[in-house]
MISE-551044 format. One line per field, with one value per residue (C-alpha): z, y, x. Coordinates in steps of 0.5 Angstrom, whole numbers, always signed. Example, Ala and Ser with C-alpha at 12.3 -4.5 7.8 and 13.67 -1.06 7.14 Angstrom:
REM MISE-551044
Z = c(+16/+14)
Y = c(-9/-2)
X = c(+25/+27)
***
This chain:
REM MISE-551044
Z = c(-1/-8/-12/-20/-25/-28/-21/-21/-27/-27/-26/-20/-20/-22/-17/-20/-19/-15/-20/-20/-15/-21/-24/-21/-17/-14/-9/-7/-10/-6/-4/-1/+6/+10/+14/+21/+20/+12/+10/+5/+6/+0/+2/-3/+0/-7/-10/-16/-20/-18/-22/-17/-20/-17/-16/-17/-12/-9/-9/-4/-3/+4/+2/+6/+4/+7/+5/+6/+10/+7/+9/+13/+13/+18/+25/+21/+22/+17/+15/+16/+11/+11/+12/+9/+9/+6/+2/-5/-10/-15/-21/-22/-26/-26/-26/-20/-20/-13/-13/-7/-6/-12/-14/-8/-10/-10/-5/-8/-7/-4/-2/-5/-8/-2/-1/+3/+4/+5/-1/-1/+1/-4/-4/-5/-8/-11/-18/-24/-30/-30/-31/-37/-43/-45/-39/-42/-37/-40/-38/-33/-34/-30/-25/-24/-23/-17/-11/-5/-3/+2/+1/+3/+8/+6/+7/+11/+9/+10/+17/+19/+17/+18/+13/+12/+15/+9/+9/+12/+7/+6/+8/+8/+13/+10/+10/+16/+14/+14/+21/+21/+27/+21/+21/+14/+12/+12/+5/+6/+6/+2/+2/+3/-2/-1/-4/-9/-12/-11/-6/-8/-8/-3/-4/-4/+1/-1/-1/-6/-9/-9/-7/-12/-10/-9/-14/-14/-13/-20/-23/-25/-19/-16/-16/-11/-11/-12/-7/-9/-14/-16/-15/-9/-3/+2/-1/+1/+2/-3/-3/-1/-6/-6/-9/-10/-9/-4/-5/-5/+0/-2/-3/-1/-6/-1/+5/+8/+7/+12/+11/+6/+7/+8/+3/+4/+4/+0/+1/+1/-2/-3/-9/-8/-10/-3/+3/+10/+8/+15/+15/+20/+20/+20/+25/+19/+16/+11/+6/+4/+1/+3/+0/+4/+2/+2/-3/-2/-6/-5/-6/-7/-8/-15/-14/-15/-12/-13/-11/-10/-11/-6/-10/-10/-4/+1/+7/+11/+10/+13/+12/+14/+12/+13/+13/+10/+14/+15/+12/+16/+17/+14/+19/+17/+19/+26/+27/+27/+24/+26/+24/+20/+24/+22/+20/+23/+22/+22/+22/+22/+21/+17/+14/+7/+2/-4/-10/-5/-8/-3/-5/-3/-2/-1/+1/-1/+4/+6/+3/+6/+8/+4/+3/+8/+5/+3/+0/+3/+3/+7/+5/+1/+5/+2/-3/+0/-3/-1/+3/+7/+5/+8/+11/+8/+12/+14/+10/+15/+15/+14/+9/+15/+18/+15/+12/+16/+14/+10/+13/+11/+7/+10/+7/+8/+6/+4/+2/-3/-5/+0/+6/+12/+12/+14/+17/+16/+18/+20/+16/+22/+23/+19/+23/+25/+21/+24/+27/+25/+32/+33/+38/+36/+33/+30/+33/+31/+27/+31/+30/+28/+32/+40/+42/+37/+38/+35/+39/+40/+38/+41/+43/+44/+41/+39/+35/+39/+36/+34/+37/+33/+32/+32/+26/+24/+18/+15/+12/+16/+18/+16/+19/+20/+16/+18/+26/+28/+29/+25/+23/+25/+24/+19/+23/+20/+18/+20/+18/+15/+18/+21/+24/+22/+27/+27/+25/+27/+29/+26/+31/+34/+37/+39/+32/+35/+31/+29/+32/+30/+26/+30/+27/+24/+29/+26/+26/+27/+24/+30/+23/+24/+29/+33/+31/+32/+32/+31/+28/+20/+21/+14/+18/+15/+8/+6/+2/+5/+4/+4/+4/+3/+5/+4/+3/-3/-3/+0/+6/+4/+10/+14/+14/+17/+18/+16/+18/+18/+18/+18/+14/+16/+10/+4/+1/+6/+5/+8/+7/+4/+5/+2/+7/+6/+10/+8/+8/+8/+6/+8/+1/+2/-2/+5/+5/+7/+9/+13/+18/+20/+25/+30/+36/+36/+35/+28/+27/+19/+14/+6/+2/+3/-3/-4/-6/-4/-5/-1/-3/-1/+0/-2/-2/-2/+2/+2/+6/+13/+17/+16/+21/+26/+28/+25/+27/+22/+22/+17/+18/+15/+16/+12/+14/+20/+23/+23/+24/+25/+24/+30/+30/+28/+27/+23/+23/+16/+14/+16/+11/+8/+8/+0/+0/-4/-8/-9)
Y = c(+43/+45/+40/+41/+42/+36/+32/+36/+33/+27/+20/+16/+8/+8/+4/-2/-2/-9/-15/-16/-22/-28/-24/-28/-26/-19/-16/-9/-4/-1/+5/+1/-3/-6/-2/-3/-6/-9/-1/-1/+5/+9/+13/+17/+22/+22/+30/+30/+27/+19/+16/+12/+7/+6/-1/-6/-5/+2/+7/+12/+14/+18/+23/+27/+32/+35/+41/+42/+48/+53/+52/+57/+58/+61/+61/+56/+62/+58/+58/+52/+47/+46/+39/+37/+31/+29/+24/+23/+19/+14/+9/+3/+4/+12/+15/+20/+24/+25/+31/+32/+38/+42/+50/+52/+59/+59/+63/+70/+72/+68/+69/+66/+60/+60/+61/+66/+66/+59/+57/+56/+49/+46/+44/+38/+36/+30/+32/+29/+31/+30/+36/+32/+33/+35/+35/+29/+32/+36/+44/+43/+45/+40/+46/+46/+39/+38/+35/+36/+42/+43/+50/+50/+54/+61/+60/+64/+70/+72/+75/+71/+74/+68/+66/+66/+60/+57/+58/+52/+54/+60/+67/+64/+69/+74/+73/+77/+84/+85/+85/+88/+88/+95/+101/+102/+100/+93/+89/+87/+80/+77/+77/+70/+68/+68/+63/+68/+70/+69/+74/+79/+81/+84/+91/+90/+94/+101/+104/+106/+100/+99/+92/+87/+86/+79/+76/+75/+67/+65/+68/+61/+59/+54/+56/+61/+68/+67/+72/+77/+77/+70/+75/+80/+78/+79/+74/+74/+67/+64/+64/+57/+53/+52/+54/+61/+62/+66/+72/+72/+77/+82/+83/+87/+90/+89/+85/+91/+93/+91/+83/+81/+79/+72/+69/+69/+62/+58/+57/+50/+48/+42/+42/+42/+34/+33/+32/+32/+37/+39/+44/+45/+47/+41/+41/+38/+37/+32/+33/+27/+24/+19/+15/+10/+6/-2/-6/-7/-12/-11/-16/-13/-17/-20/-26/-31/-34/-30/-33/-30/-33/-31/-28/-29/-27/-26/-30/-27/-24/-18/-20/-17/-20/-16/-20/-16/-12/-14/-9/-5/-6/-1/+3/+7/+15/+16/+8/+7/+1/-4/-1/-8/-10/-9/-14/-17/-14/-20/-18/-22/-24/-31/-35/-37/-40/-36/-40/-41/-40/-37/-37/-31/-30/-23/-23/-19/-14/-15/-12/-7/-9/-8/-1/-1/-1/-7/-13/-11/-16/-17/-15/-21/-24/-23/-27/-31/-37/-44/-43/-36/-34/-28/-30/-26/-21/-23/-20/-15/-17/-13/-5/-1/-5/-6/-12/-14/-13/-19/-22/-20/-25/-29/-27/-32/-34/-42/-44/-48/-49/-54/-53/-51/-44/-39/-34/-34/-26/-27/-22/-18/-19/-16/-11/-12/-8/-3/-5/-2/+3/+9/+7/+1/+0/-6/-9/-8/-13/-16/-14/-20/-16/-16/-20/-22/-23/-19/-13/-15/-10/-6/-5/-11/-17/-15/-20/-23/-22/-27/-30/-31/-37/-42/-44/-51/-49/-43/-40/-35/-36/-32/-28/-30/-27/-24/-25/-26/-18/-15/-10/-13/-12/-17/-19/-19/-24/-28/-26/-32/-35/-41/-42/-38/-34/-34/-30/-25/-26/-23/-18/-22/-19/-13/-10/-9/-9/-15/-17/-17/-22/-25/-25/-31/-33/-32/-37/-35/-41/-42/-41/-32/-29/-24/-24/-18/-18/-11/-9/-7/+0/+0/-1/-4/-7/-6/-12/-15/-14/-18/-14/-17/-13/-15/-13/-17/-18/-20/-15/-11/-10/-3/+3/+5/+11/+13/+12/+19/+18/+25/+24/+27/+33/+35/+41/+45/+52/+59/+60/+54/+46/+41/+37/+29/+25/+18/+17/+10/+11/+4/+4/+10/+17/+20/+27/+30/+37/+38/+43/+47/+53/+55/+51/+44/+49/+51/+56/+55/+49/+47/+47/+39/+34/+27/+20/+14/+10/+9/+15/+18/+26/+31/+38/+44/+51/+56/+64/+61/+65/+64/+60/+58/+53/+50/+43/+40/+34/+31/+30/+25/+24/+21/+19/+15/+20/+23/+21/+26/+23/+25/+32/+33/+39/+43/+47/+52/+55/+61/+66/+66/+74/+76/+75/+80/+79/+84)
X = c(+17/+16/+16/+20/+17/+18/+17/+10/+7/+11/+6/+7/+6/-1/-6/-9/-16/-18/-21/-28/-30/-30/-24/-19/-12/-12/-7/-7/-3/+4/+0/-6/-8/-12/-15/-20/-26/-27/-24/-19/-14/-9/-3/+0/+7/+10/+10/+6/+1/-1/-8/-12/-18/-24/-25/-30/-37/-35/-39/-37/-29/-27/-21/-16/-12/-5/-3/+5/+7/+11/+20/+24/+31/+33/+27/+22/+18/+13/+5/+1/-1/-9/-13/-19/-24/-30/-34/-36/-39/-35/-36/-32/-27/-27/-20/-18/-12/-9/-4/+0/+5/+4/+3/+8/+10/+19/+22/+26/+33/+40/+46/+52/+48/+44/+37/+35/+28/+23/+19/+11/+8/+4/-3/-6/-12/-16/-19/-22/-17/-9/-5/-3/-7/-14/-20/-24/-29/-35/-35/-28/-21/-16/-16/-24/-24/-21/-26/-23/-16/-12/-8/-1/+3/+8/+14/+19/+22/+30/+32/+25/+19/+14/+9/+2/-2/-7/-14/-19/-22/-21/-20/-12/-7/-2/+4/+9/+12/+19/+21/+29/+34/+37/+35/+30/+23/+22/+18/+12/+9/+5/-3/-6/-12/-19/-25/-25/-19/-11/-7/-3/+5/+7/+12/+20/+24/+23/+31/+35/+35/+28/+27/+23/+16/+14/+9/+1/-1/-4/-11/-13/-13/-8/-1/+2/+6/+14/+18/+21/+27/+31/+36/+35/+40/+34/+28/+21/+17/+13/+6/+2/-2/-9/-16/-13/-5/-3/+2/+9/+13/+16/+24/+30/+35/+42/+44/+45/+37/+31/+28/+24/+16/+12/+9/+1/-3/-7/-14/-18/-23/-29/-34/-41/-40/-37/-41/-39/-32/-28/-22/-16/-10/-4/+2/+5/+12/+8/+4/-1/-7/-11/-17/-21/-26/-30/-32/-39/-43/-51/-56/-63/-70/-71/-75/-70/-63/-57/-50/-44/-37/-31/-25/-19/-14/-21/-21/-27/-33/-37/-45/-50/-58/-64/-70/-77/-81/-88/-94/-98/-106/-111/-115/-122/-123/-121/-119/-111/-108/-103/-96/-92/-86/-80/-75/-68/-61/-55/-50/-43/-36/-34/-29/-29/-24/-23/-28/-33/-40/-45/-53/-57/-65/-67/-74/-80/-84/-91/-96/-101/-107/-113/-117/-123/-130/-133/-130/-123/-118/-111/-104/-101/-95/-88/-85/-79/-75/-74/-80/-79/-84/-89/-97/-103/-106/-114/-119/-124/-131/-136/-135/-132/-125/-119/-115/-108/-103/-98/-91/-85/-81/-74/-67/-62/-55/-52/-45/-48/-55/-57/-54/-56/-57/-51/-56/-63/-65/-73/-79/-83/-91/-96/-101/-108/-113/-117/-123/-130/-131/-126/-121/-121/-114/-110/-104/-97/-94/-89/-81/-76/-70/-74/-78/-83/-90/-96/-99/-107/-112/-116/-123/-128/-127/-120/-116/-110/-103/-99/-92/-87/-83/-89/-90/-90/-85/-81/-86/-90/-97/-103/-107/-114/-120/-126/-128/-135/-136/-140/-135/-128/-121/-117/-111/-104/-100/-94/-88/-82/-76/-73/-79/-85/-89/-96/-101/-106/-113/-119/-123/-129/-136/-135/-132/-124/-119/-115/-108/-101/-98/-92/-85/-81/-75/-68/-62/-55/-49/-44/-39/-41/-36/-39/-46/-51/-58/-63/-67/-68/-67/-72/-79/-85/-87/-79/-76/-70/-62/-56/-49/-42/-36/-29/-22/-18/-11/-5/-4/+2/+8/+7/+11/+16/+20/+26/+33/+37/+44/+50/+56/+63/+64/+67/+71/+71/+73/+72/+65/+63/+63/+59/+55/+54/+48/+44/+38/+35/+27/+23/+20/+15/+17/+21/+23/+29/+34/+40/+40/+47/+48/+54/+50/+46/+39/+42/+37/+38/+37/+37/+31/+27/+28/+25/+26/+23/+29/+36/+41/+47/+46/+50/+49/+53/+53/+56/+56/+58/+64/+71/+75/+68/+65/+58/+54/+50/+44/+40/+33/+29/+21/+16/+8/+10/+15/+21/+29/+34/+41/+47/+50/+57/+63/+67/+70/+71/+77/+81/+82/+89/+92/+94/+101/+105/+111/+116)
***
């Protein structure tokens, strides 16, 4: 599978980063679909280098990387490609390079124009720089740029040495000395690369002549090793790409010398920018990248209304709204505090129209209650819009309890600015304050997720939480101040929602702590399909979020495989024929080889070729037995699967004797 020069450094159809939200049309590029959930995923199969932009709202990119296994001519004695997977941070707009198939090592020797030996597989990788033109990225090359590789196999030597597997990541095996049915000394396969450095060539045969050895992967990285001799008759494999490449196997002089050496496999990789990489060998045949990502629009606390216009080629929306958490109480040396309670998370589906202008309020988190000492006050109440807004902690009484804390604000969503709201995710409760005893503790602030009330204080005459929902409004209730203790708690404030809750009263005689605020209730639109309501995982105090996630575009049609089909033959002679075959790819790039031998398990094949659009296939081969029958097929595969056209005959030519003339 490796790719020519030329096809290496070539750019394939550059993918269009999607348009901003109140850009106008976008649709997805031809590598790109919809995937599960509100993902978006890109494949890319053609060898070489494709240009990936990072769209509009995404921050974060999951890639996987296939290596292609190295090629075998005779066994398919082949090494692995490597397969890795991590994340990474993007920017909007930022260019990605994605490489597939590229630096395989090429395999040495043939006999009769054929190939004896399988050249490497080619690495795959997502880098920062193109192998074309100056690295605008400071301190990197186009090789040290790369994110994420995986290495690619060794490919197979003449008469069946096997290629060495890539490394996940890294040491990659050696490539399979000679392994000959003659008497002799066998070449030596080549050695695969480590995280440190490329492997090394393995020896020719050592007879008279002495066979040619195959060559180092390259020093820079990247590139593996080319078996032995472009003109030996028993070639070695070539070595793998990879981080390092693999070596190439060692060669034999003559076809009557022992069989050449496997190439060695490349090794794999993931910068210190990738998070969460795994490794694994690939079963293969394809070499592949993909990058999957959402667009992710993200609404934080501002004080204002914020809106948000449906793009084009957008039909439904994934929402997730966050109301505020409440704030905690303030407790004195030994005396707790009651904790803020957390906000509601909503989360959604939503049908829209493209155009459609949704406004958006994010609520602010309640504020902790005041310090203990004389004068404390309460927490103030998170500030919310249109009314969604947090009550205010009660203040405690006396110099030793603590003030409540303050409700959480409201988040909600509207299509249009005076509708009935989509989704309304309700502020948690403010905690009571501690009151003046030890022991005697604030009540929790109740969570807008559960069922939420306000916790009570502790301790005599402590405070009774609020309830949530009780509110004669949308904004929270306040907790109340000062009890009539001599030193009690303040309680907490009740935090916002479709109805405020209430909040939390102040301790009484008996300096006990002030009671929780209770919860704002939430609302939930009969338009989102398949509401969840939890808990906001951001806890106590934390303002609120609104997420939109979406996919843009018009769904492109899905892979298929490939269809194969085997043709009758041309200019059959005594050793050589040319093979014909059809190959229909479907629109994605499809990879291609016959396969020949005397049975219907062939035992040999060509080298693999790619295209992405129907051709006719016609291919030459030769050093086949006189007078004998061979069976021959074309195989076809792409990332949906493999097609193998029908098995035919021929039947190749006597030899004519010389005739002499007298």
């Amino acid at each position: 599978m490796r790719p020519s020069s030329r096809m290496m450094i070539a750019a394939a159809v550059a993918v269009v980063g999607l348009l901003a939200p109140a850009a106008g049309h976008a649709s997805f590029p031809p590598e790109c679909l919809p995937a599960a959930g509100d993902r978006v995923k890109c494949v890319f199969t053609q060898w070489g280098e494709s240009q990936f932009v990072v769209p509009h709202d995404v921050d974060s990119i999951t890639a996987k990387v296939v290596g292609a296994p190295g090629e075998g001519v005779f066994f398919n004695r082949v090494g692995l490609g490597a397969r890795a997977i991590g994340d990474f941070a993007v920017s909007p707009g930022q260019k990605l390079y994605v490489e597939v198939n590229v630096g395989g090592g090429a395999a040495g020797g043939q006999q009769s124009g054929q190939p004896m030996a399988g050249p490497g597989g080619g690495e795959s990788d997502v880098r920062l720089c193109s192998t074309v033109g100056p690295c605008t990225v400071t301190g990197l090359s186009t090789l040290t740029s790369r994110l994420l590789v995986a290495g690619g196999g060794g490919g197979e030597a003449a008469d069946g040495a096997g290629g060495g597997n890539a490394g996940i990541p890294s040491p990659a095996t050696n490539g399979g000395d000679g392994t000959s049915r003659f008497i002799g000394q066998n070449a030596k396969g080549g050695t695969g690369a480590s995280g440190l450095g490329p492997g090394h060539g393995g020896a020719g045969c050592p007879g008279l002549p002495t066979g040619p050895p195959g060559a180092g992967g390259a020093a820079g990285g990247g590139a593996g090793g080319a078996g032995g001799g472009s003109n030996a008759t028993v070639g070695g494999g070539g070595g793998g790409g990879g981080w390092f490449g693999g070596g190439g196997g060692g060669g034999c002089a003559t076809r009557l010398d022992p069989s050449g050496g496997g190439g060695g496999g490349g090794t794999s990789h993931a910068a210190s920018a990738v998070s969460g990489a795994t490794f694994s060998k690939d079963p293969g045949p394809q070499p592949y990248v993909t990058l999957t990502y959402a667009i992710i629009k993200t609404f934080s606390y501002t004080g204002k209304i914020q809106t948000f216009t449906v793009p084009n080629g957008v039909t439904n929306l994934q929402l997730t709204a966050r109301g505020a958490g409440g704030g905690s109480g303030i407790g004195s040396s030994g005396v707790a505090a009651g904790t803020g309670g957390p906000g509601a998370q909503i989360t959604g589906t939503v049908a829209v129209t493209p155009g459609t202008v949704l406004h958006l309020g994010v609520g602010q988190g309640g504020g902790t209650g005041g310090a203990t000492g004389c004068g404390s006050q309460g927490g103030s109440g998170g500030h919310g819009l249109s009314g969604y807004g947090g009550g205010s902690g009660g203040a405690a009484s006396l110099c030793i309890a603590g003030g409540g804390g303050g409700g959480g604000a409201a988040s909600f969503v509207r299509i249009g600015s005076n509708a009935e709201a989509l989704v309304t995710a309700a502020g948690g409760g403010g905690g009571g304050g501690g009151g003046g005893i030890v022991g005697y503790s604030g009540g929790s602030g109740g969570s807008a997720g559960k069922a939420g009330g306000g916790g009570d204080g502790s301790g005599a005459g402590h405070g009774s939480g609020g309830k949530q929902g009780e509110s004669s409004s949308a904004l929270g209730g306040s907790g109340t101040g000062a009890g009539s203790g001599t030193s009690a708690g303040g309680g907490g404030g009740g935090g916002a929602g479709a109805r405020g809750g209430t909040g939390g009263t102040a301790g009484g005689a008996g300096a006990g702590g002030g009671g929780g605020g209770g919860a704002g209730s939430n609302h939930v639109s009969g338009s989102l399909t398949d509401p969840v309501v939890s808990a906001s995982p951001s806890g106590a105090g934390a303002d609120g979020l609104i997420v939109i996630a979406y996919t843009q575009g018009l769904p492109g049609r899905s892979v298929a495989r490939p269809s194969a089909t085997t043709e009758s033959t041309s200019a059959v002679g005594s050793h050589c024929a040319t093979l014909h075959g059809l190959v229909k790819p479907d629109g994605a790039p499809t990879s291609f080889y016959f396969q020949y031998g005397h049975t219907k398990r062939y035992g040999r094949r060509t080298n693999t070729s790619q295209s992405k659009r129907a051709r006719s296939v016609a291919l030459r081969i030769c050093g086949l037995a006189a007078n004998t029958t061979y069976h021959y097929r074309l195989v076809a595969y792409n990332i949906d699967g493999t097609s193998h056209g029908l098995d035919r005959a021929i039947r190749t030519r006597r030899v004519r004797p010389p005739r002499f003339t007298g």
